[in-house]
C-alpha positions as CSV (number, residue, x, y, z in Angstrom):
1,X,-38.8,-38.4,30.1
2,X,-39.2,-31.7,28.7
3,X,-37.5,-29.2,30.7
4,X,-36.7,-32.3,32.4
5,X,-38.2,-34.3,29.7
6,X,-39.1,-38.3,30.4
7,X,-43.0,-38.0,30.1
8,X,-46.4,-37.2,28.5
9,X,-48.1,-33.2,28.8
10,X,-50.4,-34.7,30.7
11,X,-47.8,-35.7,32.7
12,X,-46.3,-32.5,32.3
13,X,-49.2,-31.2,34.1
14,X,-49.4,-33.1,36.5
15,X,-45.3,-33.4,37.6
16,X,-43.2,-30.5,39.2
17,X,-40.4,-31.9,37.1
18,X,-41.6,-30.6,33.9
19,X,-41.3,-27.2,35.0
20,X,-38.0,-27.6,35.7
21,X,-36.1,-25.1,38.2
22,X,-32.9,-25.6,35.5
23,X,-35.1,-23.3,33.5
24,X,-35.0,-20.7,36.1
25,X,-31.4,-20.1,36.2
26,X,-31.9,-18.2,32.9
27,X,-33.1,-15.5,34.9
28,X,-29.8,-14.7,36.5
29,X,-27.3,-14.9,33.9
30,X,-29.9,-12.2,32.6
31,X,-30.6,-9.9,35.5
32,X,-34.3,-10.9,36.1
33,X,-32.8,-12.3,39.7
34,X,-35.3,-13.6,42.2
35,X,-33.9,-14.0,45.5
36,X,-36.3,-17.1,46.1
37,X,-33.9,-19.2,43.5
38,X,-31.0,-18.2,44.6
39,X,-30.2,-21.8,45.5
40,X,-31.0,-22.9,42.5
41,X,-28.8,-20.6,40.2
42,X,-25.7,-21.7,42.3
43,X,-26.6,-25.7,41.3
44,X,-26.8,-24.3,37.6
45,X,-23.5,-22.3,37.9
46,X,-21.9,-25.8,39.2
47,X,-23.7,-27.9,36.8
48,X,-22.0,-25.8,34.4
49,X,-18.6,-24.9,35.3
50,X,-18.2,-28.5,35.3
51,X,-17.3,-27.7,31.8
52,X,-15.0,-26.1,30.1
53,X,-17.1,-24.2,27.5
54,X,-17.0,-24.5,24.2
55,X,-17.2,-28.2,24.8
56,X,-14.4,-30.5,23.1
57,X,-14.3,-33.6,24.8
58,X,-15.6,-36.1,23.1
59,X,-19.1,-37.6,24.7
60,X,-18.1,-41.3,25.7
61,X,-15.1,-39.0,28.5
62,X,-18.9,-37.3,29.6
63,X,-20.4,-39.9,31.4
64,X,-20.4,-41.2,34.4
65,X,-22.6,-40.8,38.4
66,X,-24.0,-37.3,38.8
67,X,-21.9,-34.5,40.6
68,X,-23.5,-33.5,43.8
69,X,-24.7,-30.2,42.1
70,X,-27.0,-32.3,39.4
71,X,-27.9,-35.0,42.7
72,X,-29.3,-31.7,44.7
73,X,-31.0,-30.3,41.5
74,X,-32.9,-33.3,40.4
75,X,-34.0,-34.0,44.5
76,X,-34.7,-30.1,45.0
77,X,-37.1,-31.1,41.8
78,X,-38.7,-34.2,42.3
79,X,-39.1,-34.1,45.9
80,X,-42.8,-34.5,46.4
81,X,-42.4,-37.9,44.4
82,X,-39.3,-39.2,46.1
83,X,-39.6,-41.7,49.2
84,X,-37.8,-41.0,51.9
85,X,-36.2,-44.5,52.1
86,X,-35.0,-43.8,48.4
87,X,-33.2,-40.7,47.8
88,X,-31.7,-39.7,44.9
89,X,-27.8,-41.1,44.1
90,X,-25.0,-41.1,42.0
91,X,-23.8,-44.2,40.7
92,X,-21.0,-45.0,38.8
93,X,-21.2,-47.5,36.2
94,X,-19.3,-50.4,35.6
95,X,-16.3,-50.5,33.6
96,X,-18.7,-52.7,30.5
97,X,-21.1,-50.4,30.8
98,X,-18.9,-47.5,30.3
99,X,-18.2,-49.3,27.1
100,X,-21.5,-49.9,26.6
101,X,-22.3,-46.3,26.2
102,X,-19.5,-45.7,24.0
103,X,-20.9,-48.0,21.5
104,X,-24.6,-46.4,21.3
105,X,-22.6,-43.2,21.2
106,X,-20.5,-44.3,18.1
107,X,-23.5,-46.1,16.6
108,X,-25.5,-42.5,16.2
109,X,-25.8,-40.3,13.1
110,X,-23.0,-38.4,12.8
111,X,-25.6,-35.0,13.2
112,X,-26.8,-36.5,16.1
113,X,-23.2,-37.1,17.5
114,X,-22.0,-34.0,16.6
115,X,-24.7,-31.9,17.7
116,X,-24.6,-33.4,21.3
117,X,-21.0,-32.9,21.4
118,X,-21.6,-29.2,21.0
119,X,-24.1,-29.0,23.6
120,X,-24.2,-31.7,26.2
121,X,-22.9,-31.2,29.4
122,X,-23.1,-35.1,31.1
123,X,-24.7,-38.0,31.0
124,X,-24.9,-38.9,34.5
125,X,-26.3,-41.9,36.1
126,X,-28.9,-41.5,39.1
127,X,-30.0,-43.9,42.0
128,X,-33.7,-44.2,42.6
129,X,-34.7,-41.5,39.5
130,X,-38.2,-41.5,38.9
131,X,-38.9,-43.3,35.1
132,X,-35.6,-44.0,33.2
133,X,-34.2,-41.1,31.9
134,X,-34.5,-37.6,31.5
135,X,-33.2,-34.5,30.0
136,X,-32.9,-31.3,31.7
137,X,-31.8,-27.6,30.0
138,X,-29.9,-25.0,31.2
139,X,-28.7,-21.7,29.6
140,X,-25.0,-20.9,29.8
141,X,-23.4,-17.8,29.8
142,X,-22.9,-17.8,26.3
143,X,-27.0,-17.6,26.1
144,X,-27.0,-20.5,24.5
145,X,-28.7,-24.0,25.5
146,X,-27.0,-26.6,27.2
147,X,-28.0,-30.2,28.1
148,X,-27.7,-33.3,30.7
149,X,-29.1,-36.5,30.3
150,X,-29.6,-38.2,33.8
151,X,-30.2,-42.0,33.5
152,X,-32.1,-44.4,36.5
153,X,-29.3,-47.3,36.7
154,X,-32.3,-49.6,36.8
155,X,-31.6,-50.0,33.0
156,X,-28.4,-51.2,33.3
157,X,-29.5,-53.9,35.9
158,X,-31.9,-55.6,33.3
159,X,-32.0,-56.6,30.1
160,X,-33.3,-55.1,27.6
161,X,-36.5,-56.8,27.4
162,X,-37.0,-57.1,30.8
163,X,-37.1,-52.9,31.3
164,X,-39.0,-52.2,28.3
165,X,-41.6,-54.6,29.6
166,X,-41.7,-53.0,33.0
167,X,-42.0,-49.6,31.6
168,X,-44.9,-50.8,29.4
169,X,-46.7,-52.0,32.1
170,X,-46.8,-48.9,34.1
171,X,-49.6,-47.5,31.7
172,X,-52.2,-49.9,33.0
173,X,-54.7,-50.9,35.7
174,X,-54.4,-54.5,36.3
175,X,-57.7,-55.4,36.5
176,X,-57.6,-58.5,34.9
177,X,-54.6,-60.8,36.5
178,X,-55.0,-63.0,34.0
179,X,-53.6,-60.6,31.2
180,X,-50.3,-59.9,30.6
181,X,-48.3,-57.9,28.3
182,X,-44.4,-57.8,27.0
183,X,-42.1,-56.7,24.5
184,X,-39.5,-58.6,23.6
185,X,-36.3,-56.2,22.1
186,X,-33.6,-58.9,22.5
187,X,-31.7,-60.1,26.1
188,X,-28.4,-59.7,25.4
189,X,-28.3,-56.3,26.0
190,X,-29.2,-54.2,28.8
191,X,-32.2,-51.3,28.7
192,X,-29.1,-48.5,28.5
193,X,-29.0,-48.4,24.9
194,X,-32.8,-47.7,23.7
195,X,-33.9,-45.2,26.8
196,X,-30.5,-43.5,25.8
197,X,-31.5,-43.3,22.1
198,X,-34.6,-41.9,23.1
199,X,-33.0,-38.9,25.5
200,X,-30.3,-38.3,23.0
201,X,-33.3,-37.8,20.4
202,X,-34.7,-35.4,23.0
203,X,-31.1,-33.3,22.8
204,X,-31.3,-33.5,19.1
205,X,-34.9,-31.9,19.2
206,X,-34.1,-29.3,21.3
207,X,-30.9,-28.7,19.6
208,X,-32.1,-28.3,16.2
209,X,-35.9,-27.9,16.7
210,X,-37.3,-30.5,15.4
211,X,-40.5,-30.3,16.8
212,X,-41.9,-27.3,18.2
213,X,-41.3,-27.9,21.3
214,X,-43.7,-28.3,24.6
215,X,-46.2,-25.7,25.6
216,X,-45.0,-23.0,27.2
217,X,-46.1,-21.0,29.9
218,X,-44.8,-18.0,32.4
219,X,-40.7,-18.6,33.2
220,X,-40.5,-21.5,30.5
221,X,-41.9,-19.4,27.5
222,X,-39.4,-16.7,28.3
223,X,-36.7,-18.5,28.7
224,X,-37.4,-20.1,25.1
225,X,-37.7,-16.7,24.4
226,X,-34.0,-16.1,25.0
227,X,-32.7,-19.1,23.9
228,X,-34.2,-19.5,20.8
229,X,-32.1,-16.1,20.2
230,X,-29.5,-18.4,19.5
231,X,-30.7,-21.3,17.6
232,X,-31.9,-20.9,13.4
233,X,-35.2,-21.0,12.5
234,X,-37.4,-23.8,12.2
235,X,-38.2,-25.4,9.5
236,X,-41.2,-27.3,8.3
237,X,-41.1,-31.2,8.8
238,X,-43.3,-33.8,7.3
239,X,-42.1,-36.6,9.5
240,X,-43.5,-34.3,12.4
241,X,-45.7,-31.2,11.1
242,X,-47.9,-33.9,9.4
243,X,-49.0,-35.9,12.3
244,X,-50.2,-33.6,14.6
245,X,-52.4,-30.5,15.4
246,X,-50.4,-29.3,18.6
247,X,-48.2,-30.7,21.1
248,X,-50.1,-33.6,22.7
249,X,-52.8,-33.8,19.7
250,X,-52.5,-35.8,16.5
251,X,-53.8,-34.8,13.2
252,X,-57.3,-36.2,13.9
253,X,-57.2,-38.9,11.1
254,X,-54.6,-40.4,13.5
255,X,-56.1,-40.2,16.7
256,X,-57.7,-42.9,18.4
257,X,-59.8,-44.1,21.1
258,X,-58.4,-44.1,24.3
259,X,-54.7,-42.6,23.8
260,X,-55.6,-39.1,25.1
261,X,-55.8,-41.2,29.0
262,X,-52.5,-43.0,28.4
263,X,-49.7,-42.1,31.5
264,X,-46.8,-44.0,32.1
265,X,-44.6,-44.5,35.3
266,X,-47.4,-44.2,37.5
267,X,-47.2,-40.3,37.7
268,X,-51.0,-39.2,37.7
269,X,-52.5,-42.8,36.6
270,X,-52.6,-45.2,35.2
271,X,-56.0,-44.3,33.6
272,X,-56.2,-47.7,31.7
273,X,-56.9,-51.2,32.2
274,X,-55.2,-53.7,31.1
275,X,-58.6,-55.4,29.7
276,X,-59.1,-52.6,27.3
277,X,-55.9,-53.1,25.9
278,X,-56.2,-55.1,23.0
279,X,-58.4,-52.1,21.3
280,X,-55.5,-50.0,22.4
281,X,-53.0,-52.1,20.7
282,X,-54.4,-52.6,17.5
283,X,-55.4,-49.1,17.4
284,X,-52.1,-48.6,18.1
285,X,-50.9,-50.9,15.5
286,X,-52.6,-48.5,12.7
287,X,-51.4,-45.7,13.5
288,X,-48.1,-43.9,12.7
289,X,-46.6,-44.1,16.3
290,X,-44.4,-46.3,17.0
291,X,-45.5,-46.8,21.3
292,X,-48.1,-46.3,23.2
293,X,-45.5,-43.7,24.9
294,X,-44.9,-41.8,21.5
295,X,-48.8,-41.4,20.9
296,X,-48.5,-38.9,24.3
297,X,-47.1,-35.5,22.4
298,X,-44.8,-35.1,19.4
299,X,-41.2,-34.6,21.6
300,X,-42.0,-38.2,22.4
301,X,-43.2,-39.7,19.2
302,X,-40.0,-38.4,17.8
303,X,-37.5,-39.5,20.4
304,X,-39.9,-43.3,20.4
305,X,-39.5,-43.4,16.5
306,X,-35.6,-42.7,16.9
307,X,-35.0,-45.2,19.1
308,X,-36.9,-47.6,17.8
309,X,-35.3,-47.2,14.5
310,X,-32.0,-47.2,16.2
311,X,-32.9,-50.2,17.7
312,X,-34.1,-52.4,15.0
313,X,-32.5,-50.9,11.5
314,X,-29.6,-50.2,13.2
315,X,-28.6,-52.8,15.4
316,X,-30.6,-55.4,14.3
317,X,-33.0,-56.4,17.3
318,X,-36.1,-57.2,17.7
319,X,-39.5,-56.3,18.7
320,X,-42.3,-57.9,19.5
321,X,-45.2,-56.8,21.2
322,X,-47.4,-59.4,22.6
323,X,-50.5,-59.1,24.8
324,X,-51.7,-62.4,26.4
325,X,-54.4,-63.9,28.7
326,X,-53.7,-66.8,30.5
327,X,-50.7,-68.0,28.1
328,X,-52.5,-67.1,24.4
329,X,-52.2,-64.3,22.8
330,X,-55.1,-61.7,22.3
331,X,-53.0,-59.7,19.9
332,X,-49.3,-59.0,18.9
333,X,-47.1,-56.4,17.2
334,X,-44.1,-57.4,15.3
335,X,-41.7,-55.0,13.8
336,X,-43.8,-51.7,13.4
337,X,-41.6,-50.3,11.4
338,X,-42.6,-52.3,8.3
339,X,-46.2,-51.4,8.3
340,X,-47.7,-48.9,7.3
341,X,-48.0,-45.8,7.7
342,X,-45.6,-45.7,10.1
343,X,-42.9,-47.1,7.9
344,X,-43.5,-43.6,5.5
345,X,-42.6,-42.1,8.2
346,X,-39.3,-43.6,9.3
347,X,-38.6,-42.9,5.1
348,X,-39.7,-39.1,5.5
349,X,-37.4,-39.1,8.9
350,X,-34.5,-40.2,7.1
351,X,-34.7,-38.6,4.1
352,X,-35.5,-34.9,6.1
353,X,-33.2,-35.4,8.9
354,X,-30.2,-38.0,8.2
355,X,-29.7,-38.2,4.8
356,X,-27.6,-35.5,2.5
């Protein structure tokens, strides 16, 4: 999931979360106080003080179930979406998936490692957490941007197929039972590592501003006002600039039919059935995006190409999309990352952003 980033702009729109109250803290460390947040400022201040800044332990000694302040933080957010039955939690993860972590952590880009160990506070596991994972911002007292990653432990308690499936089918009506859709990413590992390759691309964006960013409006734009004090300037990317028009609209030779109504996790739709989804996929499967979720905006078409490149050159799974009616396949994606023109682009992301 930009502020607290897990979703699409549209449903960034439509979720409190993506205004995130972690942006407000800014505010106070810079005298624009608001007695309204007050509450909130003292979750940031103990989110932060966690810390010892600057940071110098390595990531792997980060992560583990959210402190109270982050549990009260994320509820005080989300709390027209939570049930009552299911609050928010901390959970602390096994001893294996401790380890787990520690190997998608050693298997990133060494920029990527490096710049989340200058700037990530935690990576906290949360009971109940609406979608899989997020990423919330906060400014410290340096000025400077700091990061958590907060992770539903629902993707520790399947495989990795098994999640990615789930998530998948949270962007449709089911109007035709007989339909059915899945990805297959292996089953020997659990969903951890790809939703944390994806967040950790979201750090890496914000970080080093690889996209532009989300749109901004009233507290959010000045806070990146502030904060963007204290990052370079951005430069020019092909693997990004050349896609797309503005944040949640692709260069118009790459649009296509039907993506503009795509929502995941339930959060203001679904807005498509599941028997319009074979024009979906193979529009899908000519485009450079690498998911359905990374057609939403270009934060996620990013942190989606990451992690599926993570994933497959990098590890060596699989994937396999397959849409089916009844036991036959309608239509089916394998590998996306060797057609084309989404295989430029993994090139153009390497050579621009991992390669010396």
């Amino acid at each position: 999931m930009i502020f607290m980033h897990g979703s699409s702009d549209k449903n960034a729109a439509q979720r409190a979360r993506f205004i995130s109250v972690f942006l407000l803290s800014v505010f106070f460390t810079l005298a624009f106080a608001c007695r309204a947040f007050a509450e909130t400022k003292d979750y940031a201040e103990l989110i932060i003080s966690e810390r010892s800044l600057p940071l110098r332990e390595d990531l792997a000694s980060r992560v583990g179930p959210a402190p109270e302040s982050v549990i009260k933080i994320l509820s005080l957010n989300d709390k027209i979406f939570i049930q009552p039955d299911k609050p928010y939690r901390a959970r602390t993860p096994a001893p294996e998936h401790i380890e787990d972590i520690r190997a998608a952590i050693d298997s990133l880009p060494p920029v990527v490692r490096e710049t989340a160990e200058s700037c990530l506070l935690g990576i906290y596991f949360v009971e109940n957490l609406i979608g899989s994972g997020l990423v919330s911002r906060l400014a410290g007292p340096d000025y400077k941007e700091y990061f958590i990653i907060a992770i539903n432990p629902e993707t520790l308690d399947m495989n990795a197929s098994e999640w990615i499936t789930k998530k998948e089918k949270t962007a449709f009506i089911i109007d035709d039972s007989s339909i059915d859709v899945s990805i297959d990413i292996g089953a020997d590992r659990t969903g951890l590592y790809y939703i944390f390759y994806h967040e950790i691309a979201h750090v890496f964006d914000y970080a080093k501003r690889i996209t532009q960013g989300e749109e901004k409006k009233g507290p959010a734009k000045l806070y990146d006002i502030i904060v963007q004090r204290s990052k370079p300037p951005r430069k020019k990317l092909a693997c990004i600039d050349e896609f797309w028009e503005s944040y949640s609209k692709p260069a118009r030779k790459y649009d296509f039919d039907g993506r503009d109504g795509i929502v995941f996790y339930r959060l203001g739709g679904p807005n498509t059935k599941i028997s319009e989804a074979t024009a979906l996929y193979r529009s899908l499967s000519e485009s450079p995006f690498a998911t359905l979720y990374a057609s939403m905006n270009w934060m996620d078409d990013f942190a989606e190409l990451f992690a599926m490149w993570m994933s497959v050159e990098n590890l060596g799974r699989p994937w396999r999309l397959t849409l089916s009616q009844n036991g036959d396949t309608l239509f089916s994606i394998y590998n996306p990352l060797k057609s084309e023109p989404l295989a430029a682009r993994v090139g153009l992301m390497k050579s621009e952003l991992f390669e010396d």
